[in-house]
N, C-alpha and C positions, 0 to 999 in steps of 0.2 A: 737831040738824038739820045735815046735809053741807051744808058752802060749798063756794058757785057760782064756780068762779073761771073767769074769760072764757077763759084759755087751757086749753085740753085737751090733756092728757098723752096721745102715740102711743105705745102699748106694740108692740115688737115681735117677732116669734116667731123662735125660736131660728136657723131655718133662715132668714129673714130677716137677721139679723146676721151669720150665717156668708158669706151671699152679696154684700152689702155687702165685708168685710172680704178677702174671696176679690178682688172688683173691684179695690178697692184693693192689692193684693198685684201682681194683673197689671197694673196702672198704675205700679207701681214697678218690673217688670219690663219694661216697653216704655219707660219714663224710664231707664232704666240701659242696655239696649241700643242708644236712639238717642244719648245723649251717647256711650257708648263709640264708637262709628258716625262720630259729630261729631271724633272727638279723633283717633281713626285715619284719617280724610281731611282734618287740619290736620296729622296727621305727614308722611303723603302730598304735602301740597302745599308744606309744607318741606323735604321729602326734593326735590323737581321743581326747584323755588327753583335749590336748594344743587346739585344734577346740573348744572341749565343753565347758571349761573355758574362752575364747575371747568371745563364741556367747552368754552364759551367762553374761559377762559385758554387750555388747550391748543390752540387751536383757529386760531392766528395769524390771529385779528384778523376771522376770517369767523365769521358767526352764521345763523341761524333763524330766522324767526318762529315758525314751528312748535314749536319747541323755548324757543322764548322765554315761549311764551305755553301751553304744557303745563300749568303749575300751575292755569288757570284752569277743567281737568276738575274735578281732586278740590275745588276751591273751591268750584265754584258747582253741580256735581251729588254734591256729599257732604256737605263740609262745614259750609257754612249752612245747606242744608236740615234737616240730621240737630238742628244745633246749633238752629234754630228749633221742629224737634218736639222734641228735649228738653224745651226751655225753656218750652214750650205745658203749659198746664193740662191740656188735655183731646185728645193727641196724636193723629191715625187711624192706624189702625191696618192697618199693611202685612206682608201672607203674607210665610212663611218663602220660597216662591218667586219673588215678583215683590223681594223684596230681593235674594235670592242674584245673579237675572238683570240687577238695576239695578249692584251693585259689580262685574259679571262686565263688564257693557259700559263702566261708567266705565274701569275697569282695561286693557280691548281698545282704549281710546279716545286713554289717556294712551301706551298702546305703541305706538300709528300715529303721535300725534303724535314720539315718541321716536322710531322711524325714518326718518320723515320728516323730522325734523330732521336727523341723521348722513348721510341722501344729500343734503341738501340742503348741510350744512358740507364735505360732502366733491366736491361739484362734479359728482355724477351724475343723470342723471335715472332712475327707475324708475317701473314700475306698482304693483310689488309692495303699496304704503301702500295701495292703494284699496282689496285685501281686510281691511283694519285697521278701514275706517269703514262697508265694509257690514255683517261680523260685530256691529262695537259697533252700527249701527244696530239691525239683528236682534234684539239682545238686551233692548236698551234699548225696542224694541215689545213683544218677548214679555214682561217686564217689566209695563208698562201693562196687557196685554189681560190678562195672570195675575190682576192687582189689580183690576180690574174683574169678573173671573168671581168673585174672592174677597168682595168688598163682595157682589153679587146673592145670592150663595151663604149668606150670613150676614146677610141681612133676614131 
């Protein structure tokens, strides 16, 4: 006579483990592209650091906010967000385009701050910077609405 044992064994079908294993694979591929993400906007923000302290030596003795406070683009729109999906068990997952569009506007953002800052150490006034933070705004929207048609699109 077969014993009754209370737990019951799930057997699974071939394509069933394949797809499992498949999940897993693109979890380790979305964990490797957000730390990678994470490490290149902490070089970024050390690269900004290390910029606005040199241009400040050269600079007799006048500064920026703008230019002082650049690093806190890549800090706080790169690299803890990226480093917190890393580090996330179970990451969301964001299109190839609403990422391209989120680093395209960080980058347009940190380079208005960067001009901004040089007219500003250099004692001129211009308009020029304001085309710097409408573009990165633009982007940083198309960005959002991309990721949202991308979630609808993949229920």
């Amino acid at each position: 006579m077969p014993v009754n044992n209370s737990r019951q064994t799930r057997r699974f079908t071939a394509h069933q483990v394949y797809q499992r294993e498949a999940v897993r694979e693109r979890m380790a591929v979305i964990h490797n592209r957000y730390a990678k993400t994470a490490l290149a906007y902490a070089g970024m923000t050390t690269l900004c650091l290390v910029f606005c302290a040199v241009y400040e030596i050269f600079s007799f003795g006048e500064h920026s906010l703008y230019m002082r406070m650049m690093f806190m683009m890549p800090l706080l729109g790169g690299a803890i967000p990226f480093g917190l999906m890393a580090a996330s068990e179970n990451p969301p997952y964001i299109s190839r385009g609403a990422f391209n569009l989120w680093n395209s506007g960080l980058t347009v953002r940190v380079s208005g701050c960067l001009v901004r800052g040089i007219i500003e150490i250099s004692g001129r006034t211009s308009d020029y910077d304001h085309y710097y933070w409408v573009i990165s705004a633009l982007f940083l929207t198309l960005a959002f609405v991309n990721q949202v048609v991308a979630w609808r699109r993949h229920r």
